[in-house]
C-alpha positions as CSV (number, residue, x, y, z in Angstrom):
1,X,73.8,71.8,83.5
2,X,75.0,73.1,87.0
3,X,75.7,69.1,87.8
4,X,78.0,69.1,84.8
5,X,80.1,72.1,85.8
6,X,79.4,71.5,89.8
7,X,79.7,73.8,92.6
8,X,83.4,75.0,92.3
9,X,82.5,75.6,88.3
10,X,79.5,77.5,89.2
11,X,81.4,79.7,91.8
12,X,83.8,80.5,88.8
13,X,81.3,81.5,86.5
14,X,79.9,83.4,88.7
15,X,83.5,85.2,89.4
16,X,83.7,85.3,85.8
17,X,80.2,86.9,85.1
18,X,80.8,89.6,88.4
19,X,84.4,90.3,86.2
20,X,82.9,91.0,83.2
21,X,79.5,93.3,85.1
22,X,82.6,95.1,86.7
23,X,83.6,96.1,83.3
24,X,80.6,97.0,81.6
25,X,79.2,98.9,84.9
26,X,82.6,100.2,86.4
27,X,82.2,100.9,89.7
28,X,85.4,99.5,91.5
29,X,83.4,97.0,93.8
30,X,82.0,94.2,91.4
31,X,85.5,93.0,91.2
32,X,85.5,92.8,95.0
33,X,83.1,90.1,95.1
34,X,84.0,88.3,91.6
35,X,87.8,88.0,93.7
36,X,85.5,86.5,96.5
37,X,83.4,84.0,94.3
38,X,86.8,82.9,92.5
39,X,88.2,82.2,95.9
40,X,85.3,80.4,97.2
41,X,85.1,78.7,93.5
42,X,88.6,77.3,94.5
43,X,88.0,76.3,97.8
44,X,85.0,74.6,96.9
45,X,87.1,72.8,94.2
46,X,89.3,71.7,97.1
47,X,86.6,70.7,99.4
48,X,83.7,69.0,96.8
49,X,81.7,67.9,100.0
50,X,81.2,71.3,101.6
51,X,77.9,72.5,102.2
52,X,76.0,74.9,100.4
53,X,75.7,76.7,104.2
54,X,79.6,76.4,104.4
55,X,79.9,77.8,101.0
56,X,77.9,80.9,100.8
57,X,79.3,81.6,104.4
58,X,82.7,81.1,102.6
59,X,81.6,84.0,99.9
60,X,80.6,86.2,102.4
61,X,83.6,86.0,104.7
62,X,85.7,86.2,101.2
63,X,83.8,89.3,99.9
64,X,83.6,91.2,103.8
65,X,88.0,90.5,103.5
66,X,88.2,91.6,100.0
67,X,86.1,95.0,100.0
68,X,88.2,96.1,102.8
69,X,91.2,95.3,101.3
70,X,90.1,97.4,98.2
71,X,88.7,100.1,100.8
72,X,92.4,100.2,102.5
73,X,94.3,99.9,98.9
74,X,92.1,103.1,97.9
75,X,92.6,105.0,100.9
76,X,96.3,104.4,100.9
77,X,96.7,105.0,97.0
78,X,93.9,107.1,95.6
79,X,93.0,107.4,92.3
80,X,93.9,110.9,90.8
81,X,91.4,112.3,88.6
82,X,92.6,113.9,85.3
83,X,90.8,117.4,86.0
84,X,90.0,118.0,90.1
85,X,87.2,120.4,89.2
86,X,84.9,118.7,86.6
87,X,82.0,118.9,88.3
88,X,82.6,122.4,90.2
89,X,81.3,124.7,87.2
90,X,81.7,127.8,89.8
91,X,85.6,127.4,90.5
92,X,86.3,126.6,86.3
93,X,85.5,129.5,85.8
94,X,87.8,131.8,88.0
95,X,90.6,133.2,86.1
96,X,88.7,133.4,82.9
97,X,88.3,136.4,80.8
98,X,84.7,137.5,80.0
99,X,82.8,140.3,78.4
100,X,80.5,143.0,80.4
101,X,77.0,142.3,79.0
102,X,75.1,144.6,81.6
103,X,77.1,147.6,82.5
104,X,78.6,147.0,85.5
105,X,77.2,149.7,88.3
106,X,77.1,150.3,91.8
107,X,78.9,147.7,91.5
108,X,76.3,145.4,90.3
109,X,75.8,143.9,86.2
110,X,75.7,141.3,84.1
111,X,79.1,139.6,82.2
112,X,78.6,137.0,79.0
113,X,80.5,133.3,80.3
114,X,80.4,131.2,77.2
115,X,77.1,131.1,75.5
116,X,75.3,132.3,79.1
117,X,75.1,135.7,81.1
118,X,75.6,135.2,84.7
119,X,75.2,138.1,87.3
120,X,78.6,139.7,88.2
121,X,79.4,142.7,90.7
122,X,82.6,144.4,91.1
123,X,84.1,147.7,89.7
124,X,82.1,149.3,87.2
125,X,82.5,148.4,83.7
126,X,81.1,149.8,80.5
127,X,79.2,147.1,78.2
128,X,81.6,145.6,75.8
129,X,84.8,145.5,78.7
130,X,86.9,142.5,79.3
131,X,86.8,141.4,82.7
132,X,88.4,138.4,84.5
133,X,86.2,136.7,87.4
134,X,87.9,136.7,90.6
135,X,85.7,134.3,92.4
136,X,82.5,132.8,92.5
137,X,80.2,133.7,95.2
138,X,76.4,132.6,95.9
139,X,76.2,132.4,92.1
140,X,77.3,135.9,91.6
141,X,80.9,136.5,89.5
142,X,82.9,139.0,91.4
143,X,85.0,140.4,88.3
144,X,88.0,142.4,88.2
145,X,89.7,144.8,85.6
146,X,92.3,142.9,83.4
């Protein structure tokens, strides 16, 4: 089958089958290196006598070129995520308003955050109190009065 096609077909394919990994694994770097197998793909059409030497040097000189074109296209435009603190659990939850679980004393106690109970410190508070955490430190809520 790969005599049928030949080598600028199978350099295409393979362009076609790095697009279509890029999509079902997104990663921003498959498409890199499917850009690189298209070009060689067509260069390889061009030149039907080139070596296979000449041609996998061709993809790797092609894929070196377009990952840092894609690493200077990132840099210069970056790609704004929808929420900058999904993955920082700690700093969602400053500003929230949460309920005393453990009376807070001495400055030390325990406040409900969703369904869990995380340790807080901060003015004292009776159980029951609404409180609104003030920061996030060493996984201890420092909590203020609303």
């Amino acid at each position: 089958m790969m005599d049928a096609i030949g080598p600028a077909g199978t350099w295409l394919i393979a362009a076609l089958l790095l697009g279509i990994a890029e999509l079902a694994v997104p990663g921003v770097f498959l498409v890199f290196l499917a850009i690189a197998a298209a070009v060689t793909g067509v260069v390889v059409f061009a030149l039907p006598d080139l070596p296979v030497a000449a041609q996998l040097g061709a993809f790797a000189v092609w894929s070196a070129v377009t990952v840092l074109i894609g690493k200077r296209w990132y840099r210069d435009y970056p790609v704004e995520g929808g929420d900058p603190m999904l993955n920082d659990r700690s700093a969602r939850l400053v500003g929230q308003v949460v309920v005393v679980e453990t009376e807070i004393a001495g400055g030390h106690g325990r406040v409900l955050v969703g369904d869990g109970s995380w340790p807080a410190r901060g003015a004292d508070a009776a159980v029951g109190a609404r409180v609104r955490v003030a920061a996030v430190v060493d996984g201890e809520v420092v909590v203020e009065a609303l």
